[in-house]
Backbone as numpy.savetxt, mean C-alpha at the origin, in Angstrom:
# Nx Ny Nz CAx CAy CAz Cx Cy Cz
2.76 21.08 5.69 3.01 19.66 5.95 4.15 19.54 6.95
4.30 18.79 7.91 5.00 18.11 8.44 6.12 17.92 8.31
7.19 18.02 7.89 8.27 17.16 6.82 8.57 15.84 7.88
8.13 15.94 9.01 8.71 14.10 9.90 7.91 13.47 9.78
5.95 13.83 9.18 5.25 13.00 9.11 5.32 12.04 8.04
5.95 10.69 7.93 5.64 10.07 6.60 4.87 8.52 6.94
4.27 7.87 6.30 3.30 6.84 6.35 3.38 6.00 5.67
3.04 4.76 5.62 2.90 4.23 4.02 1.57 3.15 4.56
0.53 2.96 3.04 -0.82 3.06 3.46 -0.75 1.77 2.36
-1.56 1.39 3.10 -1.81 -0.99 2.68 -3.25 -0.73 2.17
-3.62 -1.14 0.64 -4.81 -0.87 0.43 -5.04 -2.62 0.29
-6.17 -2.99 0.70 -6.56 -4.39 0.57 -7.87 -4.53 -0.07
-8.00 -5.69 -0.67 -9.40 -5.87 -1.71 -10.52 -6.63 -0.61
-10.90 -6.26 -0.03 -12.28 -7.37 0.95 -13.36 -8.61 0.11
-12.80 -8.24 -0.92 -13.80 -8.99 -2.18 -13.76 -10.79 -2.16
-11.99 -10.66 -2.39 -11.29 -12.15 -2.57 -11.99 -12.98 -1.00
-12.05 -12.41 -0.18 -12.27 -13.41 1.51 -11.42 -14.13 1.83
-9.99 -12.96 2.13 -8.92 -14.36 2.21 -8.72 -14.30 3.73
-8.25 -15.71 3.99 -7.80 -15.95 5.69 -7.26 -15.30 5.88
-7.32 -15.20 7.14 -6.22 -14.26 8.22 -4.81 -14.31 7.55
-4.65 -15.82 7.75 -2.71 -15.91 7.13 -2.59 -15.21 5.83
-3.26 -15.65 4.55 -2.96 -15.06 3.52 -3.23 -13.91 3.47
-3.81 -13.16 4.46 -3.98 -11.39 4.37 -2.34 -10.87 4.91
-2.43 -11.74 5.95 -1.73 -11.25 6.65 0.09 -10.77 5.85
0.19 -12.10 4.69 1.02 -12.54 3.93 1.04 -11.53 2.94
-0.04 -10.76 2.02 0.24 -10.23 1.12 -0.09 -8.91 1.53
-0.33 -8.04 2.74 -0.36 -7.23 3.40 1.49 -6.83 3.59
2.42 -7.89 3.95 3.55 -7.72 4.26 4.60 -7.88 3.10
4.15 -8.76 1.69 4.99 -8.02 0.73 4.22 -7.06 0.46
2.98 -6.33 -0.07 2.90 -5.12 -0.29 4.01 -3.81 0.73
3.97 -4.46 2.03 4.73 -3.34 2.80 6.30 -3.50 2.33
6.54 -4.53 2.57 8.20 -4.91 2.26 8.50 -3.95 0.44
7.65 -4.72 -0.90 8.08 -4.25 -1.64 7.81 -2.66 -2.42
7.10 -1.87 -1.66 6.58 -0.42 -1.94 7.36 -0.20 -1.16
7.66 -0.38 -0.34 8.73 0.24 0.55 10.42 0.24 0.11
10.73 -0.88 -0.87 11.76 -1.03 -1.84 11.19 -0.17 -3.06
10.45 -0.02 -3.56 10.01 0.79 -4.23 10.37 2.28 -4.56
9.74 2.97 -2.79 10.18 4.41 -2.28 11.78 4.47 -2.48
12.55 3.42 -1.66 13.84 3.58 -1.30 14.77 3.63 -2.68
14.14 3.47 -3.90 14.93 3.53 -5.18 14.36 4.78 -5.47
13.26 4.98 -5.56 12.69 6.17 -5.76 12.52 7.93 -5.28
12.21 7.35 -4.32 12.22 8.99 -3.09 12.94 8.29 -2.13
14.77 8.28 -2.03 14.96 7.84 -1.04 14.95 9.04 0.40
15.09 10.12 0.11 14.60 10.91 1.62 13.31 10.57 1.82
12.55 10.20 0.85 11.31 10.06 1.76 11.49 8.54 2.41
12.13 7.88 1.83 12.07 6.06 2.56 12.72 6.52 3.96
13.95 7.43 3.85 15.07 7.96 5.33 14.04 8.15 6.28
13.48 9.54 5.67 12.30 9.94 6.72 11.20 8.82 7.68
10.83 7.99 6.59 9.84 7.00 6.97 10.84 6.52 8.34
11.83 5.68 7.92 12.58 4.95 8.50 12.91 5.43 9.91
13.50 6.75 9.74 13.83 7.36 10.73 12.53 7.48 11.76
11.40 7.45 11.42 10.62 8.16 12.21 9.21 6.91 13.03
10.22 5.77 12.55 9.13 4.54 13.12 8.64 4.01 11.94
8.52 3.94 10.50 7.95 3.15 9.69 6.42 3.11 9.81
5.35 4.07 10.06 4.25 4.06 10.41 3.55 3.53 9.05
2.50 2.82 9.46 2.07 1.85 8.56 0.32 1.68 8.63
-0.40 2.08 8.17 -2.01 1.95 8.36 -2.60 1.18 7.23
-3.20 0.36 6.94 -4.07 -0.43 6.42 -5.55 -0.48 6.51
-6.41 -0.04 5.28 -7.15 0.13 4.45 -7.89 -0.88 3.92
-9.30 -0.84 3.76 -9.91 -1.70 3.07 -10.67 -1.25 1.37
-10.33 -1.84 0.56 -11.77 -1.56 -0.52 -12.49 -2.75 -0.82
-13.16 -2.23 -1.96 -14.46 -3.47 -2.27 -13.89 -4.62 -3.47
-13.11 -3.82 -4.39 -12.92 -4.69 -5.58 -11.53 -4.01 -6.05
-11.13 -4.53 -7.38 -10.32 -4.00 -8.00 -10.33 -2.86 -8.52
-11.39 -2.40 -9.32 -11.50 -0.95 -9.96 -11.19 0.28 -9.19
-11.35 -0.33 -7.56 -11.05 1.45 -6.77 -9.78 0.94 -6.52
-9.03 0.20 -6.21 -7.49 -0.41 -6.00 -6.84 0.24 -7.38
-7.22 -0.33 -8.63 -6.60 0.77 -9.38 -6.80 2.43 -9.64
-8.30 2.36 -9.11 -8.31 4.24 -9.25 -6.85 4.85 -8.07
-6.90 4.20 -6.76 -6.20 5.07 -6.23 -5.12 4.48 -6.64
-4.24 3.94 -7.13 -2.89 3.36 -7.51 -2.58 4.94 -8.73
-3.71 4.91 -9.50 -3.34 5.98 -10.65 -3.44 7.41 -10.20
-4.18 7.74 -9.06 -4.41 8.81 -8.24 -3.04 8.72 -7.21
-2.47 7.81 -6.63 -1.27 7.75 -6.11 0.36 8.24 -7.32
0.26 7.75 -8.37 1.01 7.45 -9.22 1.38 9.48 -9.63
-0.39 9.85 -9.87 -0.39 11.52 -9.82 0.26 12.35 -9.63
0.28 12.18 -8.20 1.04 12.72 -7.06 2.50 12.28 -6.93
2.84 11.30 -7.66 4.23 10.92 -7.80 4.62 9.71 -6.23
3.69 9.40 -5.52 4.02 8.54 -4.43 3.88 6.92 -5.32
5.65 6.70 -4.46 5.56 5.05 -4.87 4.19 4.12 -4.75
4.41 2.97 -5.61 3.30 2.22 -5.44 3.70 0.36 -5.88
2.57 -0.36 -5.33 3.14 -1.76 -5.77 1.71 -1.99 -5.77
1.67 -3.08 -6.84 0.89 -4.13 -6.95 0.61 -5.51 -6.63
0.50 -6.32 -5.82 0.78 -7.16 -5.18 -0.19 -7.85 -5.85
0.55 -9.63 -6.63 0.02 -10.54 -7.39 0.47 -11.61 -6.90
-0.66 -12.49 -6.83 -0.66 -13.48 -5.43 -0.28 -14.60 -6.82
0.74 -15.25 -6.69 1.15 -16.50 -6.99 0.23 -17.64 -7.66
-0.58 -17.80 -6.44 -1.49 -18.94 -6.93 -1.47 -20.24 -6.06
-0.32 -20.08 -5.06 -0.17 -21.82 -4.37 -1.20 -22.35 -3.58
-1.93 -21.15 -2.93 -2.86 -21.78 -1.85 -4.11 -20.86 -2.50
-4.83 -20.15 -1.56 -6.44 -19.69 -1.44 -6.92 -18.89 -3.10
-5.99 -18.61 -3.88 -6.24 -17.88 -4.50 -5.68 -18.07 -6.08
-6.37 -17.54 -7.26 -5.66 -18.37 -8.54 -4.62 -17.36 -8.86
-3.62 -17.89 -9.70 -2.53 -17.32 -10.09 -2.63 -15.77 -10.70
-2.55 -15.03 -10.40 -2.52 -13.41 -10.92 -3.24 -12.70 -10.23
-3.83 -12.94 -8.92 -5.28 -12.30 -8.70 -4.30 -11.45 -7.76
-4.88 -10.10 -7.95 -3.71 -8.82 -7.67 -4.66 -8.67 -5.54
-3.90 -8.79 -5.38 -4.49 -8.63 -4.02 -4.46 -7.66 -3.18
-3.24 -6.79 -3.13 -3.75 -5.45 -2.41 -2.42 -4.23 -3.25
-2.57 -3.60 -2.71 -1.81 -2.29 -2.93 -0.82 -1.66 -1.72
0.20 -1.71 -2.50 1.00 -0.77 -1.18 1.23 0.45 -1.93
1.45 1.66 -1.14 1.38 2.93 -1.22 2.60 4.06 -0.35
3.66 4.04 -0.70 4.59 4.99 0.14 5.54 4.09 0.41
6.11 4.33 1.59 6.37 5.67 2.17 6.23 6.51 1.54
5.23 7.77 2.09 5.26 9.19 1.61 4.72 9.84 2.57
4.79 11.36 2.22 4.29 12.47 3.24 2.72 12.15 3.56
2.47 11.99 4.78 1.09 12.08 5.01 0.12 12.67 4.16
0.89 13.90 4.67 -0.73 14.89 3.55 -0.91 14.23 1.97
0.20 13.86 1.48 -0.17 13.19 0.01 -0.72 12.06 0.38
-0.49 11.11 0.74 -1.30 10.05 1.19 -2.83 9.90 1.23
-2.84 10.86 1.93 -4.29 11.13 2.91 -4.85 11.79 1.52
-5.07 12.31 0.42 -5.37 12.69 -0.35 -5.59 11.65 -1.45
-5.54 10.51 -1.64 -5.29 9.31 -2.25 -6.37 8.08 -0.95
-6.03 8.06 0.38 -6.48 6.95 1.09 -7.89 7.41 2.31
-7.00 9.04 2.14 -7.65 9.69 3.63 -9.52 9.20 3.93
-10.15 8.91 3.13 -11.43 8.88 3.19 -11.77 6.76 3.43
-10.83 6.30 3.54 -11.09 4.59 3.19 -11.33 4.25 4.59
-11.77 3.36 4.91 -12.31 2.80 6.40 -10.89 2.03 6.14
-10.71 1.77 7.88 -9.55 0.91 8.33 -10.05 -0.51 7.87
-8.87 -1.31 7.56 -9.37 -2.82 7.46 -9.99 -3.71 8.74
């Protein structure tokens, strides 16, 4: 592995059909709070991230059940993780978990957890 390669990987549900804005919205706390996540957690790995551009790729799935398989397949491997639960104010009802953030972490763990998901 790499040790400068680190990533952190946006899993999103395609199911809900949310607008642009509200993707766009819970796409960026998933990044913001997995990324607070790492930095309590693996903080050389948050340094690394940081240091090296914050590289960031985003992911699509179908529903919830594979959002939690890889969250518990992430969790495995010991890479941070968040759950992102949409409020309720606008497109969507109160609790409906909307995507997944994943890392900062080493690529190769990543990619072992996301590596096979089509881009969003």
């Amino acid at each position: 592995m790499d040790v400068g390669d680190f990533k952190q990987v946006i899993v999103v549900r395609t199911d809900l059909r949310m607008g642009k804005g509200k993707l766009a919205a819970q796409v960026a706390h998933a990044a913001v709070s997995a990324a607070e996540v790492a930095r309590r957690e693996k903080p050389e790995w948050f340094r690394r991230w940081i240091e090296t551009g914050q590289k960031k790729i985003v992911v699509k799935v179908r529903g919830l059940e594979e959002l939690f398989s890889l969250r518990r397949a992430a969790e495995e491997l010991g890479i941070p993780t968040f759950l992102v639960v949409d409020a309720g104010f606008t497109q969507l009802k109160p609790g409906t978990i909307t995507c997944l953030g994943l890392g900062p972490a080493p690529s190769e763990l990543l990619d072992k957890v996301t590596g096979g998901l089509p881009l969003l």
